[in-house]
C-alpha positions in Angstrom: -83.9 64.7 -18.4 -84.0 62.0 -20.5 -80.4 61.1 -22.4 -80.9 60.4 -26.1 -78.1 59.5 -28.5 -78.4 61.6 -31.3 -74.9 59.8 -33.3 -74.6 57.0 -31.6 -77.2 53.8 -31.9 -78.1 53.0 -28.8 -75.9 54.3 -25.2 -72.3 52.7 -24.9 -71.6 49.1 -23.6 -68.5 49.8 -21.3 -66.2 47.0 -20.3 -66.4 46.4 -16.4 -62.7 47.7 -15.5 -64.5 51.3 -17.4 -61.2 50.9 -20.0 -63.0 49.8 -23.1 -66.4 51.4 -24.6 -68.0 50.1 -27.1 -70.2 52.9 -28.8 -72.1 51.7 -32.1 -72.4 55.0 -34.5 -75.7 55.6 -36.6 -75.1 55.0 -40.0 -75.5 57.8 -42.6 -74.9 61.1 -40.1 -73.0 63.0 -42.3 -70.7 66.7 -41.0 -71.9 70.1 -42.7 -69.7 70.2 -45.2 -70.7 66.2 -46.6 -67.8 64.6 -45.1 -69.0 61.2 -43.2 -69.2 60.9 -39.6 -67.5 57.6 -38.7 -65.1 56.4 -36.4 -62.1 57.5 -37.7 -63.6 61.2 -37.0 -64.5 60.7 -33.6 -61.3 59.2 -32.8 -59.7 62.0 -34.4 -61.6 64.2 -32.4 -61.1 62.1 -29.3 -57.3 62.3 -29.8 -57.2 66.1 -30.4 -59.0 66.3 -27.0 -56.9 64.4 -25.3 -53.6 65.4 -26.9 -52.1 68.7 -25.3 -49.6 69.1 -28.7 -52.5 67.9 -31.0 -51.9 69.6 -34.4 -55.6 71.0 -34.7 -56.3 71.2 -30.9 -54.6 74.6 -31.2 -57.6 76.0 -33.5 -60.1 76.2 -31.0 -61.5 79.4 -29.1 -59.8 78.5 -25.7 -58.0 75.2 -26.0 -59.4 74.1 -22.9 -60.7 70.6 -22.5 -61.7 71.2 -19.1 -64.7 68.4 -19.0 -62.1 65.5 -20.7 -59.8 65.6 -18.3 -62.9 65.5 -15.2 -64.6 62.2 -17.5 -61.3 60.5 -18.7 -58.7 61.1 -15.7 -56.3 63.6 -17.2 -55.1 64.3 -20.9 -51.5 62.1 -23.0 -48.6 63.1 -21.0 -50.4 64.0 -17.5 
């Protein structure tokens, strides 16, 4: 299978100690209710993974991030 970015332009450049990526977003992607996709919602989305006592990680069907912690080496506080 062939990976294609559907929001992102192109695949990630990641920085050679895997610490840093650099991910350029297509411009124009918008959510369904109009709001802009942009960086500040995919670090907010990021952070809510990431972030056991995240305000809105509570709102989800199970609050388990299973696959973040397996990519990203554990979750804030861990």
């Amino acid at each position: 299978t062939d990976i294609v970015p559907m929001l992102a332009d192109g695949v990630p450049e990641v920085s050679a100690d895997g610490l840093v990526w650099t991910i350029k977003l297509k411009k124009g992607i918008k959510f369904h209710d109009g709001t802009d996709f942009n960086a500040d919602a995919v670090v907010f989305n990021v952070e809510r993974a990431w972030d056991p006592n995240h305000p809105y990680r509570q709102t989800t069907h199970t609050n388990e991030y299973v696959y973040f912690g397996d990519f990203f080496g554990g979750f804030k506080g861990d």
